[in-house]
Backbone as CSV, one residue per row, in Angstrom:
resi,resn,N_x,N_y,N_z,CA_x,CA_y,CA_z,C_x,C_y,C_z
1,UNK,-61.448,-9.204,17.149,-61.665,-10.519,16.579,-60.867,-11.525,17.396
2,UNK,-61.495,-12.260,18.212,-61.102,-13.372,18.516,-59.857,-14.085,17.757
3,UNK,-58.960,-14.572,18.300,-57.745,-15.576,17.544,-58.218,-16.923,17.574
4,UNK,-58.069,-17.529,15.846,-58.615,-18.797,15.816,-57.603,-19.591,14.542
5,UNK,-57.453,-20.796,15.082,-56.401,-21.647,14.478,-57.339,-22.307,13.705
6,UNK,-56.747,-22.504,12.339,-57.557,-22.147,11.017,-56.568,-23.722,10.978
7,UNK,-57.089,-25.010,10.467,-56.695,-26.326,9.851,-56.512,-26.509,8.737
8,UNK,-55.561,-27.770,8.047,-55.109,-27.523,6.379,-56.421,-27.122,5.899
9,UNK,-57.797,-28.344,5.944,-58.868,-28.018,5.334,-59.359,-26.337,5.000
10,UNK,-59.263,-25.944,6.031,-59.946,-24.459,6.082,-58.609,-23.391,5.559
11,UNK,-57.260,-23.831,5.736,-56.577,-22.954,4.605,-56.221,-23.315,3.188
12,UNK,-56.782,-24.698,3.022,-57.455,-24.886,1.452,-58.508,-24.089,1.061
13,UNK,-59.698,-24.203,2.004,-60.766,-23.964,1.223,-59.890,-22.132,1.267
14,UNK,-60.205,-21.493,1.872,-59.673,-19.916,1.672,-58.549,-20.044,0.730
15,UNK,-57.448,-21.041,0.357,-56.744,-20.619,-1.084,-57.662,-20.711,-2.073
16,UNK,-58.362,-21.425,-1.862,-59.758,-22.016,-3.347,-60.324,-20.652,-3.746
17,UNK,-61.007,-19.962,-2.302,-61.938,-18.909,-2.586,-61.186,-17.842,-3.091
18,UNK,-60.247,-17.636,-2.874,-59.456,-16.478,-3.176,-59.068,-16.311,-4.514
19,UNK,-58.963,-17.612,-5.040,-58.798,-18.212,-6.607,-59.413,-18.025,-7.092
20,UNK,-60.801,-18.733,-6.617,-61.684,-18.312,-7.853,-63.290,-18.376,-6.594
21,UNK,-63.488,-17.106,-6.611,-64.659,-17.052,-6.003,-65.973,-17.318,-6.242
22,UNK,-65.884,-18.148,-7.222,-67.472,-18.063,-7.896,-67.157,-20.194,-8.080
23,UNK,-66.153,-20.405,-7.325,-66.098,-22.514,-7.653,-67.415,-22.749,-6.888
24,UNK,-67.928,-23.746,-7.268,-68.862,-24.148,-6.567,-68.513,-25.405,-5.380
25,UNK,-69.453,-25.170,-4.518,-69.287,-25.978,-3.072,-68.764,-26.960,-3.491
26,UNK,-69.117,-27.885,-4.270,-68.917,-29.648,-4.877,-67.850,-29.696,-5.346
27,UNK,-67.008,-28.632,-6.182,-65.253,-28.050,-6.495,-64.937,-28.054,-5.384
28,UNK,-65.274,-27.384,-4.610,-64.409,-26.769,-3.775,-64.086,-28.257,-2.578
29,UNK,-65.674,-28.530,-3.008,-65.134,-30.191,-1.449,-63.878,-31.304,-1.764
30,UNK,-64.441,-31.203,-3.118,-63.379,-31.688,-3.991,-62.044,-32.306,-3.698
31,UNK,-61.922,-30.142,-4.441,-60.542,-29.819,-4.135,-59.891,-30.220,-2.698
32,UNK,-60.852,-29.974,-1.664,-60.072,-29.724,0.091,-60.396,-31.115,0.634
33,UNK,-60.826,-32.264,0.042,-60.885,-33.709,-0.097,-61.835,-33.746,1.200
34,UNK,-63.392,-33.195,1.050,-64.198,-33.800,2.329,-65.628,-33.631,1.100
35,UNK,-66.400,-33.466,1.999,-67.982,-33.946,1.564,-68.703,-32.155,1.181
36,UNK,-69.575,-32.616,-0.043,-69.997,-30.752,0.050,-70.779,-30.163,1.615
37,UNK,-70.851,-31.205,2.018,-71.858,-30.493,3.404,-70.919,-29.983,4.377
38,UNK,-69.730,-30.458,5.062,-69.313,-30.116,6.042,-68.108,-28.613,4.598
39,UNK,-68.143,-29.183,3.760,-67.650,-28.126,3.320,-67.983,-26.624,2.823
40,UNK,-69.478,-26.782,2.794,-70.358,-25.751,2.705,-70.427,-24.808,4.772
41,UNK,-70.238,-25.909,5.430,-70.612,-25.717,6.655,-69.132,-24.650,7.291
42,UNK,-68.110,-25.015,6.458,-66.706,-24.573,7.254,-66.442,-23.275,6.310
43,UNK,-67.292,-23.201,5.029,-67.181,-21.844,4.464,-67.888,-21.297,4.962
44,UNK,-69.331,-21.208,5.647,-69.880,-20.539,6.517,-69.524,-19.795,7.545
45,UNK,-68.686,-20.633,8.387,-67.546,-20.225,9.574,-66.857,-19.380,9.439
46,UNK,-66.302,-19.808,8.070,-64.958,-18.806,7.872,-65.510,-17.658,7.718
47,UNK,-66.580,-17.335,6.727,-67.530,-16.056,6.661,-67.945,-15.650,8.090
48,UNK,-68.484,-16.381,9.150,-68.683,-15.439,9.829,-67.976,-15.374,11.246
49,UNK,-66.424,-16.017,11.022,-65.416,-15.416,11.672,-64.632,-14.387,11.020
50,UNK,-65.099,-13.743,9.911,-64.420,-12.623,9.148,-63.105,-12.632,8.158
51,UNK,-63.019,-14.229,7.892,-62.116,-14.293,7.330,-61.963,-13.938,5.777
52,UNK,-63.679,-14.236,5.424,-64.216,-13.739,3.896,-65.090,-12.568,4.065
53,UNK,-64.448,-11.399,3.534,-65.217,-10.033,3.985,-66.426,-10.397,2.557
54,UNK,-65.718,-10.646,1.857,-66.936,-11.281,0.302,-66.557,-11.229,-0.186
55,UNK,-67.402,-11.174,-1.925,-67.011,-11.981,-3.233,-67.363,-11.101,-4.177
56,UNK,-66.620,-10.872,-5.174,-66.782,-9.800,-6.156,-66.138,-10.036,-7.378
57,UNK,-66.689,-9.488,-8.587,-66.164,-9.882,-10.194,-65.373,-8.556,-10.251
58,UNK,-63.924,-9.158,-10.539,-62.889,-8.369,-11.374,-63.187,-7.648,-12.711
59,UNK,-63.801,-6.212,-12.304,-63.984,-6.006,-13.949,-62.587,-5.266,-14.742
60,UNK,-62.645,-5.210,-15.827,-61.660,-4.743,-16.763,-61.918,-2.744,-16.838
61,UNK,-61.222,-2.193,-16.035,-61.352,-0.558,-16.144,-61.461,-0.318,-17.747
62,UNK,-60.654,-0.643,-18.087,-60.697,0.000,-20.176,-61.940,-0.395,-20.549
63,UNK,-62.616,-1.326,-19.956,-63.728,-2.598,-20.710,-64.786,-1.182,-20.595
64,UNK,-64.702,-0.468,-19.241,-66.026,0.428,-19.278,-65.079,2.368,-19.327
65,UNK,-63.898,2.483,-20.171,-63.481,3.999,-20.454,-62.688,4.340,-19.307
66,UNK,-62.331,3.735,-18.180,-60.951,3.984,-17.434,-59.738,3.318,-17.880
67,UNK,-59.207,4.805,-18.637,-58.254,4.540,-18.868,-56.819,4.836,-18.555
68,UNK,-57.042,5.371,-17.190,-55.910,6.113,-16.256,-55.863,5.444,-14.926
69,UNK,-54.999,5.415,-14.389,-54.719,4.989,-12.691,-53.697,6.155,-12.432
70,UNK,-54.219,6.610,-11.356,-52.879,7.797,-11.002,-53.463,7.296,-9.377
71,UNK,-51.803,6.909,-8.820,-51.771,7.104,-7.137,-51.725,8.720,-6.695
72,UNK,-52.557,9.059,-6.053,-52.007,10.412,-5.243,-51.404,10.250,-3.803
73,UNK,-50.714,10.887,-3.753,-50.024,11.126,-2.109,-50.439,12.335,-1.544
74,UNK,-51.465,12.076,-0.582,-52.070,13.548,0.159,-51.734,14.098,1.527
75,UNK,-51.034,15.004,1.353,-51.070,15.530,2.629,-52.071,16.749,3.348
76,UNK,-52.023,16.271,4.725,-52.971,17.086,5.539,-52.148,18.222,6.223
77,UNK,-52.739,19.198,6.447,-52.240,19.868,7.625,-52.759,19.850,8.832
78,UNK,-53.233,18.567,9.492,-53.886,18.464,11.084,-54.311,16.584,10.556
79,UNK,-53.060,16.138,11.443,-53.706,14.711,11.621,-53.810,14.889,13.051
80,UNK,-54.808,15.269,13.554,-55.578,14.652,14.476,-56.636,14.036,14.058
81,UNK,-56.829,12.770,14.954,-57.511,11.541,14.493,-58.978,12.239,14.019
82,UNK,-59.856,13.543,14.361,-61.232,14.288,13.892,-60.933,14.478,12.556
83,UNK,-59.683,14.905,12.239,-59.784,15.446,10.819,-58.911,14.637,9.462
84,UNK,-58.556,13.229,10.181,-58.064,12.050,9.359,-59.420,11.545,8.993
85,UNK,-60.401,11.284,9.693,-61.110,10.444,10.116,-62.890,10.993,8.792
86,UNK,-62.355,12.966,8.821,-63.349,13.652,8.181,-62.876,13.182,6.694
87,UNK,-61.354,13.406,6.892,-60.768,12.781,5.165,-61.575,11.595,4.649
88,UNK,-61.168,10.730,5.577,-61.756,9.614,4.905,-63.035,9.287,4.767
89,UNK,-64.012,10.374,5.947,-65.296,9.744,5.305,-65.612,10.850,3.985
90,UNK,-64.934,11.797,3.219,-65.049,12.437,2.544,-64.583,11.460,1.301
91,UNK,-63.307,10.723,1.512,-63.116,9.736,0.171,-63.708,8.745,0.056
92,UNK,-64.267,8.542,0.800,-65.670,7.507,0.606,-66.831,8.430,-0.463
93,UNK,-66.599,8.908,-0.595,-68.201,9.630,-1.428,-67.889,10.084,-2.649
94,UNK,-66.343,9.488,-3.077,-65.814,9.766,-4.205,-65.931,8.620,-4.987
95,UNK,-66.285,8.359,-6.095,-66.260,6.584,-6.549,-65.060,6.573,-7.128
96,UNK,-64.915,7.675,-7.971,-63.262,7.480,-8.087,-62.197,7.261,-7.834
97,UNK,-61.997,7.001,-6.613,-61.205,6.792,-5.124,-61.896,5.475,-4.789
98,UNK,-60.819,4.497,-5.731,-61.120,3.147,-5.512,-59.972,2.476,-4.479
99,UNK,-59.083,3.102,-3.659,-58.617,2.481,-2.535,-57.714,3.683,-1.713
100,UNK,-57.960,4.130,-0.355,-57.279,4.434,-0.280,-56.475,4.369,1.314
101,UNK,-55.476,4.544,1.555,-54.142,4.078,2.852,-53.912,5.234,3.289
102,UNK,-54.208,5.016,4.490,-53.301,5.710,5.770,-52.019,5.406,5.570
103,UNK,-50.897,5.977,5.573,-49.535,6.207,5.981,-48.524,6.984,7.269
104,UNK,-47.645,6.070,7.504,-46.610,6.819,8.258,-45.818,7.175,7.376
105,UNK,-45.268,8.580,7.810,-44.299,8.957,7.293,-44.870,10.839,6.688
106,UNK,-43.766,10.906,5.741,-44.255,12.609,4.982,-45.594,12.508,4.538
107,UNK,-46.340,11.234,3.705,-47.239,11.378,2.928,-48.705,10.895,4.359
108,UNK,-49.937,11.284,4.172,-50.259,10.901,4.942,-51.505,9.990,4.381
109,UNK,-51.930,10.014,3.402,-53.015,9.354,2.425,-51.905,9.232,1.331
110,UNK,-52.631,7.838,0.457,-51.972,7.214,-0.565,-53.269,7.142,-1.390
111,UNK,-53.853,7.252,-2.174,-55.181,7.377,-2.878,-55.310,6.418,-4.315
112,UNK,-55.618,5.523,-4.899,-55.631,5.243,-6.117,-56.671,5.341,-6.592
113,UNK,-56.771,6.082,-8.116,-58.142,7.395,-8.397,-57.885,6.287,-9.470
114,UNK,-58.861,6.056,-10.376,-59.131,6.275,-12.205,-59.929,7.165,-12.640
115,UNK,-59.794,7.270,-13.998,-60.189,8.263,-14.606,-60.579,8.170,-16.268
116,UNK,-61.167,8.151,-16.527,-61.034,8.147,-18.723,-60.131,8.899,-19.366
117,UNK,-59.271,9.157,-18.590,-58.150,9.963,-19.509,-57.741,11.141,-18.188
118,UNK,-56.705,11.647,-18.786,-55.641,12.510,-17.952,-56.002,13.858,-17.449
119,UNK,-57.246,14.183,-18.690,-58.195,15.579,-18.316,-59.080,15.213,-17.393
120,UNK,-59.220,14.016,-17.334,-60.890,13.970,-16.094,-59.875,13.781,-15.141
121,UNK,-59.229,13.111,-14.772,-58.338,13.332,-13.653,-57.874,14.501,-13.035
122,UNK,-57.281,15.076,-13.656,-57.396,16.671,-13.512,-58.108,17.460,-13.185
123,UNK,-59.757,17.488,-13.700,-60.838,17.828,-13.323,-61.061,17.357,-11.713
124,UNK,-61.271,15.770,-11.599,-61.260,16.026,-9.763,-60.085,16.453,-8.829
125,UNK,-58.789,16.551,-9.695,-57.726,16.810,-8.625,-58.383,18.077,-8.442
126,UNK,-58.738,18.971,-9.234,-58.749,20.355,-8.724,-59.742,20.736,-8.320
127,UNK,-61.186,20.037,-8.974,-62.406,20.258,-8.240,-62.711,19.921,-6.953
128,UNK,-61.737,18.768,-6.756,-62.581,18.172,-5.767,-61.394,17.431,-4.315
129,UNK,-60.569,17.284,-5.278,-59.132,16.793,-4.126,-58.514,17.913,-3.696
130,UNK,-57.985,18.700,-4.363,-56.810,19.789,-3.777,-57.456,21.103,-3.071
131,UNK,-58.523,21.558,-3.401,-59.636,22.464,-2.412,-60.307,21.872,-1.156
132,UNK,-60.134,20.050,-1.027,-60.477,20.060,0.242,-60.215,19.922,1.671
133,UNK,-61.434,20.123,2.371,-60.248,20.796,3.644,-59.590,19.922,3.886
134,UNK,-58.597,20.484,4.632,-57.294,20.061,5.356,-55.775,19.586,4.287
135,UNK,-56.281,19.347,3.095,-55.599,18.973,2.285,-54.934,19.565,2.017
136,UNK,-53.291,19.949,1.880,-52.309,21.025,1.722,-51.507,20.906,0.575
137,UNK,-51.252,19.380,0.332,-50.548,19.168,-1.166,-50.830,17.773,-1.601
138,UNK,-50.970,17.509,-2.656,-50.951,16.536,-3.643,-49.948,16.152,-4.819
139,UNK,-49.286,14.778,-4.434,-48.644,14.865,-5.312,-49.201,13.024,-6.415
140,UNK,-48.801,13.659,-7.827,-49.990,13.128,-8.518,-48.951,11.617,-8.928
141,UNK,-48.965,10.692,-9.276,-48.216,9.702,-10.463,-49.013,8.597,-11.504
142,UNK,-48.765,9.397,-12.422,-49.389,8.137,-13.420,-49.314,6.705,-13.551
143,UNK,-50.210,5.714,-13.736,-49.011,4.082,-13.904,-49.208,4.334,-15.522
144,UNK,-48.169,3.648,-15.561,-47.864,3.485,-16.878,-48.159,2.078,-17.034
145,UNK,-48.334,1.393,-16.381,-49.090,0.020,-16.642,-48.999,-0.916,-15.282
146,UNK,-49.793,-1.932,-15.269,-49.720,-2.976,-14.041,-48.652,-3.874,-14.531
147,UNK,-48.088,-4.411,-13.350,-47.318,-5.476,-13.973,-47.764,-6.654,-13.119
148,UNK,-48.991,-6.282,-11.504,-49.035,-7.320,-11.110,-50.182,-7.097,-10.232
149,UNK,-51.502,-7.565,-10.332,-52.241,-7.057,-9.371,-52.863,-8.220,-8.796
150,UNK,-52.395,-8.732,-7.471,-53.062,-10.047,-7.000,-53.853,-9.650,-6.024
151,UNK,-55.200,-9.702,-5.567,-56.202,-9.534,-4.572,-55.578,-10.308,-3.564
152,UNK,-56.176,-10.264,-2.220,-55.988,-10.838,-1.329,-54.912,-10.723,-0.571
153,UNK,-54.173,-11.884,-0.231,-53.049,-11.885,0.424,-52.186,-13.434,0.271
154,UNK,-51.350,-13.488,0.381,-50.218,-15.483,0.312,-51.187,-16.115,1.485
155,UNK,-51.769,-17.112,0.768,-52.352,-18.216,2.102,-51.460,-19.636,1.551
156,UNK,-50.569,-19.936,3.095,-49.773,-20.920,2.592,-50.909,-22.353,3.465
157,UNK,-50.650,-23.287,2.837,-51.673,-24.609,3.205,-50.479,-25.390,4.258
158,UNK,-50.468,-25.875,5.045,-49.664,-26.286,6.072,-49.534,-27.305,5.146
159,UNK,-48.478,-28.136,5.551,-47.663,-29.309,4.730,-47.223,-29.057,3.221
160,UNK,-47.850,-27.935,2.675,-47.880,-28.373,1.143,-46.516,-26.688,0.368
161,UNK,-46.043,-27.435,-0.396,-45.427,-26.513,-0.823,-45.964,-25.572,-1.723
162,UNK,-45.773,-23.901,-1.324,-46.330,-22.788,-2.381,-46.139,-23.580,-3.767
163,UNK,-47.234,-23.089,-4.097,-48.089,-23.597,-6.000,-47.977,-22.271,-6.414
164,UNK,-48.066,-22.428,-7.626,-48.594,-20.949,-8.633,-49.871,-21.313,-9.022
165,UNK,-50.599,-21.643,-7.819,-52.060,-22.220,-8.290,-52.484,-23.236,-8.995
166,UNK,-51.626,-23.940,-9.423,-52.251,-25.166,-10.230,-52.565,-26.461,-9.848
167,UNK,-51.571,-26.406,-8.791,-51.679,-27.813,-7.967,-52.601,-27.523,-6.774
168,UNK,-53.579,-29.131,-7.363,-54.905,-28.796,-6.668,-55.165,-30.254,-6.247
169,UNK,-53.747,-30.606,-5.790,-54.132,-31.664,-4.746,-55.387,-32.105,-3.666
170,UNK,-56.294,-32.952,-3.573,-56.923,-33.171,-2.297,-55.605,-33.061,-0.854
171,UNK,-56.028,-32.116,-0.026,-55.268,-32.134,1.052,-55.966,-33.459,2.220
172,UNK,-55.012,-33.870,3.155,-55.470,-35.476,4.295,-56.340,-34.763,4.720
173,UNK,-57.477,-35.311,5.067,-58.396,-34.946,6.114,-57.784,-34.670,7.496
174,UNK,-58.087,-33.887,8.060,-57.601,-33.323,9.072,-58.653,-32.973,10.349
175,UNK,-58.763,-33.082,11.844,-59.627,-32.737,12.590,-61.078,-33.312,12.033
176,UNK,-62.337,-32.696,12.570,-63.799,-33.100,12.698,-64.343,-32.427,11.514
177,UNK,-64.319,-33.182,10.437,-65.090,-32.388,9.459,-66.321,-32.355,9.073
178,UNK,-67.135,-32.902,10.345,-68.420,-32.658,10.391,-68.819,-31.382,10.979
179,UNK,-67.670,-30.959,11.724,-67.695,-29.530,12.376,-67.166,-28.481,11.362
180,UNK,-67.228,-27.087,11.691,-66.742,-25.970,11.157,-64.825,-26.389,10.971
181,UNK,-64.094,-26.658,11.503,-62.931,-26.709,11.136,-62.480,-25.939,12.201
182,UNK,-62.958,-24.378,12.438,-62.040,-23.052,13.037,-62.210,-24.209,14.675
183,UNK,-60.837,-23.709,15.136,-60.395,-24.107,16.694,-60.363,-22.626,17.079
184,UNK,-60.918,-22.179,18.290,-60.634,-21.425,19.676,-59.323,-22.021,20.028
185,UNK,-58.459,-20.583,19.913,-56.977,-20.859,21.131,-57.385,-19.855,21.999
186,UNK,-56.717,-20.147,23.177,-57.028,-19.077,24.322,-55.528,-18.355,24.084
């Protein structure tokens, strides 16, 4: 991916989207103080310089009978990159295995599974996690609750001081906002 210097406008609009992904263009021009067109035009950009992989509804796990989160820590016996690589396209075909990390260190997968309870969990550790290949040990941990789950990542807006989201200042117009916003640095 190309390196591209992203302007207040365009790290408004990406705090906006990240907020609330479903504002509409005319909010969102709003909010980042330009017109819905060039602001429809610079969310485009950002999409297809990869900055918005996409957009998705937060559902509630209990809302549909997950009522467990257990991280696993998996180890392999052969990380060579063929048989990291077989892992993971193997936890892909698990739906239960809603995220999971490469690691340095002892552990070599970090896995976060749900489950409807502590027996179905159990059921894939043994059916389906700890019999497969390469996999040598698992070690299991329950959460006992979230205390904080923010998507994304800190997008700070140049000039403006971190918000807890509420302050939704129009930011100055900045650069050609008839254009996309994103600058090419060499």
């Amino acid at each position: 991916m190309r390196r591209v210097r992203l302007d207040r406008i365009d790290q408004r609009i990406l705090h906006d989207l990240q907020d609330n992904g479903r504002i509409t263009n005319v909010e969102l021009a709003r909010r980042v103080g330009i017109s819905a067109p060039p602001c429809l035009r610079r969310v485009r950009a950002l999409e297809r310089a990869g900055y918005v992989r996409g957009y998705h509804a937060e559902i509630e796990p209990r809302a549909l009978g997950y009522n467990v989160i257990v991280f696993a820590q998996v180890g392999l016996s052969s990380q060579a990159e063929h048989d990291l690589q077989a892992f993971e396209q193997m936890v892909r075909q698990w739906p239960e295995v809603r995220e999971c990390y490469m690691l340095a260190g002892e552990t070599d997968f970090l896995l976060k599974i749900v489950a409807e309870d502590w027996d179905t969990y159990q059921a894939f550790l043994t059916s389906k996690l700890t019999p497969a290949p390469n996999v040598t040990h698992v070690k299991s941990a329950l959460s006992i609750r979230t205390s904080k789950c923010e998507p994304g990542v800190p997008i700070h807006v140049d000039g403006e001081a971190p918000s807890n989201g509420e302050d939704r200042r129009p930011v100055e117009r900045l650069g050609d906002i008839r254009g996309a916003g994103l600058h090419a640095e060499k």
